[in-house]
C-alpha positions as CSV (number, residue, x, y, z in Angstrom):
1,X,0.0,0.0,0.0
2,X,0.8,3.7,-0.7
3,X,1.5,5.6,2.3
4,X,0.5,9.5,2.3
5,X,3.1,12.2,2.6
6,X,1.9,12.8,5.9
7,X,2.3,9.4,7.2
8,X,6.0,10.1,6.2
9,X,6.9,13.5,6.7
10,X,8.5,12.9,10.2
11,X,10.9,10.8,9.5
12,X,12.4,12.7,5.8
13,X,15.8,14.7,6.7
14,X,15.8,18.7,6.8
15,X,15.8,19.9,3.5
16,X,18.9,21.8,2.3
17,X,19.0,24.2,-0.5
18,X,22.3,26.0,-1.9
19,X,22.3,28.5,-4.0
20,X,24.8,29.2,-6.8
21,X,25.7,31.8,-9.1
22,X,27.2,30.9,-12.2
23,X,27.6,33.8,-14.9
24,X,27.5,33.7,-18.7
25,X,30.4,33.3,-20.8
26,X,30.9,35.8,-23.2
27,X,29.4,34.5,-26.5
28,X,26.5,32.9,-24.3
29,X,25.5,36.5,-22.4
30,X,26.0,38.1,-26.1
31,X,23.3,35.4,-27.3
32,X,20.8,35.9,-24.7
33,X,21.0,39.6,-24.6
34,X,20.2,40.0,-28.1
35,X,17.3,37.2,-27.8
36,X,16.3,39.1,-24.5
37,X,15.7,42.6,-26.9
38,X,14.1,40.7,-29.1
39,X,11.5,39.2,-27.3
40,X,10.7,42.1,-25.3
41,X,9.5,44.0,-28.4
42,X,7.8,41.0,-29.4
43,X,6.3,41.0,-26.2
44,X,5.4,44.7,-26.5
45,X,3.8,43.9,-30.0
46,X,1.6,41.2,-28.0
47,X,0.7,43.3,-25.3
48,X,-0.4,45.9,-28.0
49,X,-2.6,43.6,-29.9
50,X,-4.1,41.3,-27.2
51,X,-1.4,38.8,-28.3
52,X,-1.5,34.8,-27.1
53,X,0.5,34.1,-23.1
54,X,1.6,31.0,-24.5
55,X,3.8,33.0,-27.0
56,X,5.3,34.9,-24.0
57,X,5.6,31.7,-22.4
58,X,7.4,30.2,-25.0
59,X,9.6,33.3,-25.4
60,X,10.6,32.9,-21.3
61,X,11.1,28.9,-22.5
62,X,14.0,29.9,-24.8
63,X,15.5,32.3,-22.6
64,X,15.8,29.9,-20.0
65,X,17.6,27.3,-22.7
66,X,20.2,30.2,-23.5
67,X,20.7,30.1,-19.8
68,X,21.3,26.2,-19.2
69,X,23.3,25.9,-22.6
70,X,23.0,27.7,-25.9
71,X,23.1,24.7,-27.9
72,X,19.4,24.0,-26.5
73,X,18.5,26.9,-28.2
74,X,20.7,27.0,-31.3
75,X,21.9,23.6,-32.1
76,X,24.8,25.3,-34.3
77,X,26.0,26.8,-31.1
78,X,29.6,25.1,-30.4
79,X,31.5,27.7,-28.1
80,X,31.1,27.0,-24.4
81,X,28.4,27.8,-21.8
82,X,28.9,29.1,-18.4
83,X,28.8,26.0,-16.7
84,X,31.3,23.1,-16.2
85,X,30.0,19.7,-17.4
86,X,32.3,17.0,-16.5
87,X,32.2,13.5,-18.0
88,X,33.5,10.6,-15.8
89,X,32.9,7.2,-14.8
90,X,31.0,6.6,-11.9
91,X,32.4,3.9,-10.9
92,X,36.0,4.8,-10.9
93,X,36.7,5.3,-7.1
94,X,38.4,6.5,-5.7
95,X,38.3,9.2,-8.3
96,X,34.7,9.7,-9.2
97,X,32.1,7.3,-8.0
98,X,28.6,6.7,-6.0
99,X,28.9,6.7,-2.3
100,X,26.3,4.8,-0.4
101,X,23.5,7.6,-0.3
102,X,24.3,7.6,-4.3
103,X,26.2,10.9,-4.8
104,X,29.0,11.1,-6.7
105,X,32.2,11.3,-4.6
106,X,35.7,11.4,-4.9
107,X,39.4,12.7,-4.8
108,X,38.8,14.2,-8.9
109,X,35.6,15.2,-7.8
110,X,36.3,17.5,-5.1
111,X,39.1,18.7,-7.1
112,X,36.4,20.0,-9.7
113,X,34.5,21.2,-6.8
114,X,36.9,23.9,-6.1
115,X,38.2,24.6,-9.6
116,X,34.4,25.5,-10.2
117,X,34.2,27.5,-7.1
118,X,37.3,29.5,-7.8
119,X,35.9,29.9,-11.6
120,X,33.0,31.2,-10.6
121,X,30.9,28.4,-12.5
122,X,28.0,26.4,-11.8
123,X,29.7,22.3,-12.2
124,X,27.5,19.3,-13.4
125,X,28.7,15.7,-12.6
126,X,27.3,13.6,-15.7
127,X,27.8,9.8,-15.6
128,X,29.0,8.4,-19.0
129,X,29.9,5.6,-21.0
130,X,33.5,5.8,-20.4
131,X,34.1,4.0,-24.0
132,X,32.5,6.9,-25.5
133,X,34.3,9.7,-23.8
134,X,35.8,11.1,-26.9
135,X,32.5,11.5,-28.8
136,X,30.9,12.9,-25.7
137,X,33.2,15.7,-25.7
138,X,33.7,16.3,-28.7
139,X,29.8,16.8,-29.3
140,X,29.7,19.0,-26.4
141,X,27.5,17.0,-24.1
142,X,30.3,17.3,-21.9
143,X,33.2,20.0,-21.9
144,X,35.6,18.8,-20.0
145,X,36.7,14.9,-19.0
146,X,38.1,14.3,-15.0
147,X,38.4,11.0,-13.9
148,X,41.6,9.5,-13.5
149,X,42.1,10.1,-17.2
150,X,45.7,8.9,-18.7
151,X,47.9,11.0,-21.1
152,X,48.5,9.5,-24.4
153,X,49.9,10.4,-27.9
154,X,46.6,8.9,-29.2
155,X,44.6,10.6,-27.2
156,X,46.4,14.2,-27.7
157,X,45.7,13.9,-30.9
158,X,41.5,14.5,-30.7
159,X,41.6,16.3,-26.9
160,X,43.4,19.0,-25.6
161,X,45.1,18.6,-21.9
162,X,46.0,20.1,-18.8
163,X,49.6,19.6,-17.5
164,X,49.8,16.5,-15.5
165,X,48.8,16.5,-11.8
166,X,49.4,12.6,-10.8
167,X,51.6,9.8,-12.1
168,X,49.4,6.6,-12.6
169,X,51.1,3.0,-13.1
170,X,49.2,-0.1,-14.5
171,X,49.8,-3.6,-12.1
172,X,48.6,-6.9,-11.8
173,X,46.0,-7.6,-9.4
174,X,44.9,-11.1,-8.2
175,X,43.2,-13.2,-5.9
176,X,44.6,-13.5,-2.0
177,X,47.1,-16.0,-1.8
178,X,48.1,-16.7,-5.3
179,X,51.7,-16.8,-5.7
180,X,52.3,-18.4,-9.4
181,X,51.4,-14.9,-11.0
182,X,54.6,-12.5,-9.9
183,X,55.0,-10.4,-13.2
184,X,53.8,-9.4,-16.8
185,X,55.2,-12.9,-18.3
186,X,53.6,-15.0,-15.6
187,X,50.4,-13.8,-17.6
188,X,51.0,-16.2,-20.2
189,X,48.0,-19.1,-20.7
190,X,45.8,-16.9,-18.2
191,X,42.7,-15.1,-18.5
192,X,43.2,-11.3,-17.5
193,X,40.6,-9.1,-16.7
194,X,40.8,-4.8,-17.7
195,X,38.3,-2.0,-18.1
196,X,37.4,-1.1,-21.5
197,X,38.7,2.4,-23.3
198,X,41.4,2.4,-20.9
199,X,45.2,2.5,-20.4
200,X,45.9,-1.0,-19.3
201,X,43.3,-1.9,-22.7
202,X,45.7,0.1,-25.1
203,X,48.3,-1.4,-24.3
204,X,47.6,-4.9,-23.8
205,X,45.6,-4.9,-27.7
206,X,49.3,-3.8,-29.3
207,X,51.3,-5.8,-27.3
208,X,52.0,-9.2,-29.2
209,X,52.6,-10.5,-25.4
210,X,49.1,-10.2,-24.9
211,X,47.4,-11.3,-28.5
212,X,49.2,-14.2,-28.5
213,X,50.3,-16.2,-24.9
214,X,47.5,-14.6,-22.3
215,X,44.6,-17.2,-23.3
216,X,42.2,-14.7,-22.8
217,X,41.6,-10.5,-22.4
218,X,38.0,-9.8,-20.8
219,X,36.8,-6.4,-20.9
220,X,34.7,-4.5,-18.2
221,X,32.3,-1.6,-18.6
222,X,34.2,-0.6,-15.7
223,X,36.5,-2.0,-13.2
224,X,34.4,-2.5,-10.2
225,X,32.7,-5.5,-12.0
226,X,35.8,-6.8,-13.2
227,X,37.2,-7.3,-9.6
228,X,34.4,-8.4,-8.4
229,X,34.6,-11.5,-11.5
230,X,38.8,-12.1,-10.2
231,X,37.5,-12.5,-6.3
232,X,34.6,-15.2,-7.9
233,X,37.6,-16.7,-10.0
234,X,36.3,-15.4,-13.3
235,X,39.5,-14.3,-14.3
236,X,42.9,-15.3,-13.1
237,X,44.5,-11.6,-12.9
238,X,43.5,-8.0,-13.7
239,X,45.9,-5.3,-14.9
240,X,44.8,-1.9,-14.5
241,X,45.1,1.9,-12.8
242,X,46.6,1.2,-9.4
243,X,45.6,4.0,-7.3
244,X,41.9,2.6,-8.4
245,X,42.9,-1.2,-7.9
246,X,44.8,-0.1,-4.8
247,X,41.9,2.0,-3.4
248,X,39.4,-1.7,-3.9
249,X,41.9,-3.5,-2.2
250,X,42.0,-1.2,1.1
251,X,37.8,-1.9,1.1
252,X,38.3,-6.0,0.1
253,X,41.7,-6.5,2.2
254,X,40.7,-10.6,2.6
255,X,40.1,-10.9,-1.1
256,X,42.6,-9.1,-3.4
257,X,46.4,-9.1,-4.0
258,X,48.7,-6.4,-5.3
259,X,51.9,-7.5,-7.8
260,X,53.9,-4.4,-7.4
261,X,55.3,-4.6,-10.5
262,X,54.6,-2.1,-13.7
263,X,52.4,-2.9,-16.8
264,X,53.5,-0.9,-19.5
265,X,54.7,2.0,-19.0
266,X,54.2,4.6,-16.1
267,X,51.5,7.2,-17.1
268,X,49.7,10.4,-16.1
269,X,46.5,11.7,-15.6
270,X,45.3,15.3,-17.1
271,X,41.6,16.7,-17.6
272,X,40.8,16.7,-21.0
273,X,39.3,18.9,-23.1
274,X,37.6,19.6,-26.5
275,X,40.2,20.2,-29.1
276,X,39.0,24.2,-30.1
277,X,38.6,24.9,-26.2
278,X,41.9,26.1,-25.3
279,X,40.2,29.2,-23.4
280,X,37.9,26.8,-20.8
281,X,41.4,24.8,-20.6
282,X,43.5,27.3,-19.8
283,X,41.2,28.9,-17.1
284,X,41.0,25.2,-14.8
285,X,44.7,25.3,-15.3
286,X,45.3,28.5,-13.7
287,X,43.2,28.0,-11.1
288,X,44.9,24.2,-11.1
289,X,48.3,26.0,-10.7
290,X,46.7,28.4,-7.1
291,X,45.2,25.5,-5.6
292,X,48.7,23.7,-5.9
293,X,50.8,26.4,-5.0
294,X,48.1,27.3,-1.8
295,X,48.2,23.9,-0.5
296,X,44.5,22.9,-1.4
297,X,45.3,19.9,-3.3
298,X,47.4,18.8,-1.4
299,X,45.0,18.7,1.3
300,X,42.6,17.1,-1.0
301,X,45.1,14.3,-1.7
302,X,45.5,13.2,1.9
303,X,42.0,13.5,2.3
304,X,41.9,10.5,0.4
305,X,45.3,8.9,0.0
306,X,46.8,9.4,3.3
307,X,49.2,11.6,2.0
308,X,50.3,14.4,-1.2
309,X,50.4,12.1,-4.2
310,X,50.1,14.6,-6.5
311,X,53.0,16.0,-9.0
């Protein structure tokens, strides 16, 4: 049975409400103040001639899309809006992910947090197919990707990037107490687990290593699931990020092993960006550059690793 909203009322939290102010960008407050002198003379003409409300409705409608993001309102629109969309995986922790009251969460996240704050912009968190990253900025569903994301030749070439602000090494993970996997050779005949789109993915599909001795290369939407198939014997190994694989261990200490030894080689993780935004690039940059040199990331980095791990 449905219960009433006063049978419930008593036991819902406080509400909270926060306000934020997030202004226009240029070409965005140019867009809507022209649209805005337009539609007041049209609203004028209305008023004149006992003209329809829905019109003026429909006129507040669009103003309110020029406001969220021009390209609701003018599909040809391709500069940038006021506010920061991020693209990441949401199940990436600890970098971005759902905690247990489903908000997204994490050391990349707060991060964004206060390079919004300090930017004066409004940020949206939007969950995506991390295997469609690339096409989800560069259609400008998202402006900006921050999760954890490696630097690569290939990937320089569609996206532009920050300067690095933590080194990143791909490892072997496997299941406690399994002592015949010690390195990248001991692979050979095995099935080993990665995420999809990723790092430890590039490099295993042009390594001969890999298409040829590991038996088998599963890959995960994400690598949550895939450690979750290596503690249920799934797989034999998993090779991926390790400040993520190290960050699942520290919750599943009775199930997972680290094989401290490199996969590849050592990479870095920037925040990408589209490929004509050099303007929205260079602004999280400088406020990247304060936050380092005032100590806030640094704080945010033991926050969640115990200590400064970033470059």
């Amino acid at each position: 049975m449905r219960r009433m909203k006063t049978d419930v009322l008593s036991e819902l939290p406080e509400k909270i409400e926060h306000t934020i102010y997030s202004d226009f960008v240029p070409e965005q407050k140019k867009l809507y103040e022209a649209f805005l002198m337009a539609a007041k003379k049209e609203v004028r003409e209305l008023a004149d001639n006992g003209g329809s409300s829905i019109k003026i409705l429909t006129l507040l409608l669009r103003l309110r899309q020029i406001c969220c993001h021009p390209a609701l309102f003018d599909e040809a629109y391709k500069k940038d809006s006021g506010k920061l969309i991020l693209g990441l995986d949401d199940s990436f922790p600890p970098m971005g992910f759902k905690d247990e009251n489903n908000e997204i969460t994490g050391f990349d996240v707060d991060l964004a947090k206060e390079a919004s704050k300090r930017l004066g912009r409004e940020v949206e968190f939007k969950a995506i197919d991390w295997s469609s990253k690339e096409a989800e900025l560069k259609s400008g569903r998202v402006n900006v990707l921050w999760n954890g994301l490696d630097i690569t030749e290939k990937r320089k070439e569609n996206m532009l990037f920050s300067d690095p602000y933590m080194d990143n090494r791909q490892i072997i993970f496997v299941k406690k107490g399994r002592t015949d996997i010690t390195d990248e050779k001991s692979l050979a005949g095995k099935i080993v687990g990665t995420q999809s789109a990723s790092t430890a993915e590039e490099y295993m599909d042009k390594t001969d290593f890999f298409k040829k001795d590991v038996k088998e290369v599963k890959k995960y939407s994400d690598f949550v699931t895939a450690f979750m198939d290596l503690e249920n014997g799934r797989v034999d190994a998993i090779v991926g990020d390790e400040i993520v694989g190290r960050y699942y261990m520290s919750k599943h200490p009775e199930a997972i092993d680290a094989v401290d030894v490199a996969v590849g080689p050592v990479s870095q993780f920037g925040i990408a960006f589209a490929k004509d935004n050099k303007a929205l690039r260079d602004d999280v940059q400088k406020v990247l550059d304060e936050m380092k040199a005032d100590g806030t990331t640094a704080k945010i980095s033991e926050k969640w690793f115990g200590k400064d791990i970033t470059k």
